[in-house]
N, C-alpha and C positions, 0 to 999 in steps of 0.2 A: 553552650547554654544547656542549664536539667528544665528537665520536666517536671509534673506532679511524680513520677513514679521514682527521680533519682534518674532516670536514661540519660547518658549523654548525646545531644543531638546536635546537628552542624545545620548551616544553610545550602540549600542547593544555590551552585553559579549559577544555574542555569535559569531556575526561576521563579530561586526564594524563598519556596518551602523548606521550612523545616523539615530535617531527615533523621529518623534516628534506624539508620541501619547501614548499609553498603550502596542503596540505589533504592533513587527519589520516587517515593511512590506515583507525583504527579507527573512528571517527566522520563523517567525513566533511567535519568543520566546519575551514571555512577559516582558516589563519593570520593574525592580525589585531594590531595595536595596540588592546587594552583603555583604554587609559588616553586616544584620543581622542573625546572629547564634544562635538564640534563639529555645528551643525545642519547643515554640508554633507555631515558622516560621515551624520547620519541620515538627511538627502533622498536622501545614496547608498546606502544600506541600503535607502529603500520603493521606489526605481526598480529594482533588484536584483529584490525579491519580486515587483512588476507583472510583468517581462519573466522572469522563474524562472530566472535567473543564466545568463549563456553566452549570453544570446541563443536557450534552446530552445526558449522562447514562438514569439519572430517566424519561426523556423526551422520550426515545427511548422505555424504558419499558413503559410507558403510551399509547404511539400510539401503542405499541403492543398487548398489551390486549384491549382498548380502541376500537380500527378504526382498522379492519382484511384489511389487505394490501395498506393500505394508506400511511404506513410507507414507503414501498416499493416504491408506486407512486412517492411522494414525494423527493424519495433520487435519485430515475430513472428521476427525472423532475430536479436533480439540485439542490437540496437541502441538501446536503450532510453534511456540518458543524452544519446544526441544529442537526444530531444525530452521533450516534459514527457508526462505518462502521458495516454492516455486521454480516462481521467475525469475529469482535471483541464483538458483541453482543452475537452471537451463541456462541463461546467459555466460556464467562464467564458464558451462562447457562449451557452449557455442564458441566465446574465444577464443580458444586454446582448439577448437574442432579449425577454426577459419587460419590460426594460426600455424598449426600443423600441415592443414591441405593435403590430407589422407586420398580424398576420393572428388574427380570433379563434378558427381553428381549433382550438386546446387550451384556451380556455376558452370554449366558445359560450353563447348564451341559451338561459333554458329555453325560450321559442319555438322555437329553432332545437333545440330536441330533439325536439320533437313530428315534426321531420322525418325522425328518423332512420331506421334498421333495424329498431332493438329500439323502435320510438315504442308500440306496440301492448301491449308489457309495460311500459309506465310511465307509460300515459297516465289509468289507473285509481290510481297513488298519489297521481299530482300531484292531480286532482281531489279527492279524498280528503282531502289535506294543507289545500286549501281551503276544501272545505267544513268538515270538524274545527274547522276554527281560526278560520271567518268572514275569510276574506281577499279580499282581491281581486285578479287577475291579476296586475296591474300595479304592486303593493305588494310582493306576495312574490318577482318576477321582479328587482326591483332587491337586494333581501335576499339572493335564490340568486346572481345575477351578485357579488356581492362576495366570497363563500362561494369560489363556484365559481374565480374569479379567485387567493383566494390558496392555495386548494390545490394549483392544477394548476399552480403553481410550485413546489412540491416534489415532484410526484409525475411530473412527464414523465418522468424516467429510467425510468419503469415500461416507458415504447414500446422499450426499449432492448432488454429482452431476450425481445417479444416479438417484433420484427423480427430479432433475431439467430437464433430459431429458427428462421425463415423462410429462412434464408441457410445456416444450418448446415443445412438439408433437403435445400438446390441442389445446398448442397457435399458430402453423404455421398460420394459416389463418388471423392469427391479424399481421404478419409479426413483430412479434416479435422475438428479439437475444437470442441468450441462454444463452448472461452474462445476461437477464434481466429475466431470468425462475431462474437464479441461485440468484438473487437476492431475488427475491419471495420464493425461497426453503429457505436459510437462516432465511428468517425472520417467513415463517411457520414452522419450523425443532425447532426452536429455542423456539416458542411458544407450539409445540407440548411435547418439551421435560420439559417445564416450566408446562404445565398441570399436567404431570406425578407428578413432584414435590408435586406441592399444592395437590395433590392424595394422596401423604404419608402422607403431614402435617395434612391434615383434617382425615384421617385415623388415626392417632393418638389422634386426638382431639375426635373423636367417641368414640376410647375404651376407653378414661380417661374417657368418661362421662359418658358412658353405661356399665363399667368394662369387656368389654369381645370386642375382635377383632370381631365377627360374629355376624353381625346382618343388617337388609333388606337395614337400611342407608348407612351401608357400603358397601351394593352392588351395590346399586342405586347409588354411589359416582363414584363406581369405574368405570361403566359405563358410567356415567356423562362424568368424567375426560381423559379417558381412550380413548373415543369414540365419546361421542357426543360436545363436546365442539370441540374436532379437526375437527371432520366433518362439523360443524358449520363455524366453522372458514375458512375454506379450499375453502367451498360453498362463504360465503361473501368474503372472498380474493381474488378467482376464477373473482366473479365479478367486485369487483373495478379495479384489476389488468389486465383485458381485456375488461375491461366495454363494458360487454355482457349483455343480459337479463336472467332474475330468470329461465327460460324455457333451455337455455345453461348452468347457474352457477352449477346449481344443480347435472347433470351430469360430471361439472367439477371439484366438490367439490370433490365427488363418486373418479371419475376419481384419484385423489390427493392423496388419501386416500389408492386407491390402487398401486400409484406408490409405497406408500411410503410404504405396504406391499409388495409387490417386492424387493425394498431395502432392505429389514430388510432382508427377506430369505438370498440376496447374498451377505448380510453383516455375517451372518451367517456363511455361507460356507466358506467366507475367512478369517474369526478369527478363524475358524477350522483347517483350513490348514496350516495358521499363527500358532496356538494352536502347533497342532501335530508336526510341522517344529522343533519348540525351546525347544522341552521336551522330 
């Protein structure tokens, strides 16, 4: 169909508006030939949703490792469709972090609970749960481990926003919102947990070359990865994200680093609780 101006315009499938360009202004859904059913139409349609069309995916990971919280700037200034959102960033590292299993700091053993802070208030249920039930350590410790494992893959987003309180406290004085601490937590949570990854993969890549998991590269890595790369990043993000001076960031990196030890502990506790709940 033309228009008054001569344009040629099509109908959206989707919902009917007329479109005179590439993609429906009411909808959003792109102009397309319906009628091809071709497997290379569909392999180009699932590489589309892998990458989130335009290329915002790899753009999104670029400014993330690239620029420490410019990502963030950026999408808090209105720039939203250059990258994919958020949550949808953080999630798909999350999978590939859960899928990997670099570090079992988000799902530990009940052993490794007894070490904790709160060990002292829960060291009286677990025995409890044992004796109850006639078990034995080492019987209900592989039970809790698989419990514990597929919870705290749904429930890590919990550290989300209790590290973004922590950052929105820093930031009161910038009168900054807590959706924009949460936006900054996403985008550092997300790179925090993308470290750990490249942690294992170069961990990997050390023992093939060195034939043995233990050696000074592999500790210097893991501190690298583990520690200095997040505090680095946390410090630079701290600063672009409140464009503050080196004199403020620096305690605000610290600052980051310990909300987001905070988190972890009472993320801890509640996949415990969660844990012991369902088993």
């Amino acid at each position: 169909m033309e228009n008054g101006n001569d344009k040629v315009t099509t109908e959206c499938l989707n919902c009917n508006t007329y479109v005179a360009g590439y993609f429906c202004p009411q909808c959003g859904q792109s102009v397309r030939d319906n009628t091809d059913r071709s497997i290379g139409k569909l392999l180009g349609d699932f590489l589309d949703n892998i990458f989130f069309y335009d290329n915002r995916f790899l753009i999104s990971l670029r400014y993330l490792f690239r620029y420490p919280s410019r990502i963030t700037v950026e999408f808090l200034a209105g720039k939203r469709k250059k990258f994919v959102s958020p949550v949808t960033l953080f999630l798909f590292v999350n999978v590939i972090y859960f899928f990997v299993n670099p570090l079992s700091d988000y799902s530990i053993s009940l052993e490794d609970q007894y070490t904790q802070p709160y060990a002292p208030l829960i060291k009286d249920w677990i025995n409890g749960r044992l004796q109850n039930e006639g078990l034995d350590f080492s019987t209900y410790s592989s039970t809790y481990q698989n419990m514990s494992d597929t919870i705290s893959k749904s429930v890590i987003i919990i550290n989300i926003p209790m590290i973004a309180l922590g950052v929105y406290l820093m930031a009161f004085k910038k009168r900054r919102f807590y959706y924009d601490s949460l936006i900054f937590t996403f985008h550092f949570f997300s790179l925090f947990l993308a470290s750990w990854i490249l942690l294992d993969w170069i961990d990997t890549l050390i023992a093939m070359l060195a034939g043995h998991e233990e050696s000074v590269i592999a500790a210097i890595s893991f501190l690298l990865f583990t520690f200095a790369i997040p505090l680095c990043y946390a410090i630079l993000g701290m600063k672009k994200f409140l464009d503050i001076k080196w004199y403020w960031a620096i305690p605000g990196g610290i600052g980051v680093i310990l909300a987001v030890a905070f988190a972890n502990v009472c993320y801890r506790l509640i996949i415990f609780i969660l844990s012991m709940w369902f088993t």
